[in-house]
C-alpha positions in Angstrom: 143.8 148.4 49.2 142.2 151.8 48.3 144.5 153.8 51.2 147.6 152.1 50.1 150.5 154.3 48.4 153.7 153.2 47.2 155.7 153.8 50.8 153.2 151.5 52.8 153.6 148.6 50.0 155.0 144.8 51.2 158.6 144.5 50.4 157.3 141.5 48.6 155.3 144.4 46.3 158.1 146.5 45.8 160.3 143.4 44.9 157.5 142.0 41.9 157.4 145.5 40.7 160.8 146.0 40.2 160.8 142.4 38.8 158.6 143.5 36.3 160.0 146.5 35.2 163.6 144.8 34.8 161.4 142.4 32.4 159.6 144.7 30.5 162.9 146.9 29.8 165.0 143.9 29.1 162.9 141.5 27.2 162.2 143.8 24.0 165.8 144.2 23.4 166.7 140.3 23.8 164.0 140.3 21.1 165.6 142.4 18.9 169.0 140.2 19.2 167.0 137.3 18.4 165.0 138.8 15.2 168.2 140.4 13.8 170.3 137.3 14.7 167.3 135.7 12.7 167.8 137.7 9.8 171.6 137.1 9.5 171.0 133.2 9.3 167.8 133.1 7.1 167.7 136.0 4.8 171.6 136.7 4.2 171.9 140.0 6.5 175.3 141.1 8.4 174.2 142.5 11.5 177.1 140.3 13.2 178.6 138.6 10.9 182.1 140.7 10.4 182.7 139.2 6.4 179.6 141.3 5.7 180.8 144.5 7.7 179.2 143.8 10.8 180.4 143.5 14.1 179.6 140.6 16.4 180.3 142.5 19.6 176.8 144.3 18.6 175.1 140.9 19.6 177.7 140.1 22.8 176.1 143.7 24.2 172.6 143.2 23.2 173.0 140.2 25.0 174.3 141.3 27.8 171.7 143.9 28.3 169.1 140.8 28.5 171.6 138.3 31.2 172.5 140.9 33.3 169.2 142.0 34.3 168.4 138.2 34.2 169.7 137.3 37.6 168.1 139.5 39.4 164.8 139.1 37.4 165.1 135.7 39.1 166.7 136.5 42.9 164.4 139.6 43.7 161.0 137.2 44.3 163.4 135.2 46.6 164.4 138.1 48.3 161.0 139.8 48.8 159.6 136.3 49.8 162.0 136.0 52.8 161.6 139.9 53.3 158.3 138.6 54.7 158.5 135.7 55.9 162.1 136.2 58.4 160.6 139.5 60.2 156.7 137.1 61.0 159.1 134.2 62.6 161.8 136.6 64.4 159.1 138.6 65.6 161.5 141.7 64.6 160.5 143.9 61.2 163.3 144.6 58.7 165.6 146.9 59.9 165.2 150.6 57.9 162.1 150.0 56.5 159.5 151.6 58.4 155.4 151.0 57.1 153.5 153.6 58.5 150.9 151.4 60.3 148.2 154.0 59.8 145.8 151.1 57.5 142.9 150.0 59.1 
């Protein structure tokens, strides 16, 4: 809609966008595990392998900073999905969050 600003979004919006931010922040450094995990088993690197001097907690964090942001890529479409549909069949709208009903 042309009149509609961040603070009058769907809770449903705001929950896709943040989806998609988590995703485009997390994804390029699962990547990067993957291509230098890549390079250790094909072309004879040491990025983790701690015989060649490297350190395989490198790939635990990388990791990490991928499955952590995982979970909630996958729970915050749930949640805005019944952030709209529980307030339409209790007749009730979510408690502290107030959408200026100013759109026409």
């Amino acid at each position: 809609m042309p009149d509609m600003d961040l603070y009058n979004m769907p809770l449903f919006c705001w929950a896709m966008m943040a989806t998609s931010i988590l995703i485009l922040l997390s994804t390029p450094v699962l990547a990067a595990a993957l291509i230098l995990l890549s390079f250790d088993l094909l072309a004879g690197t040491s990025f983790f392998n701690p015989t060649g001097g490297g350190d395989p907690v490198v790939y635990q964090h990388m990791f990490w900073f991928y499955s952590h942001p995982a979970v909630y890529i996958m729970v915050l479409p749930f949640f805005g999905i019944i952030s709209e549909v529980l307030p339409v069949h209790s007749r009730k709208p979510i408690f502290g969050y107030r959408r200026s009903h100013t759109l026409a």
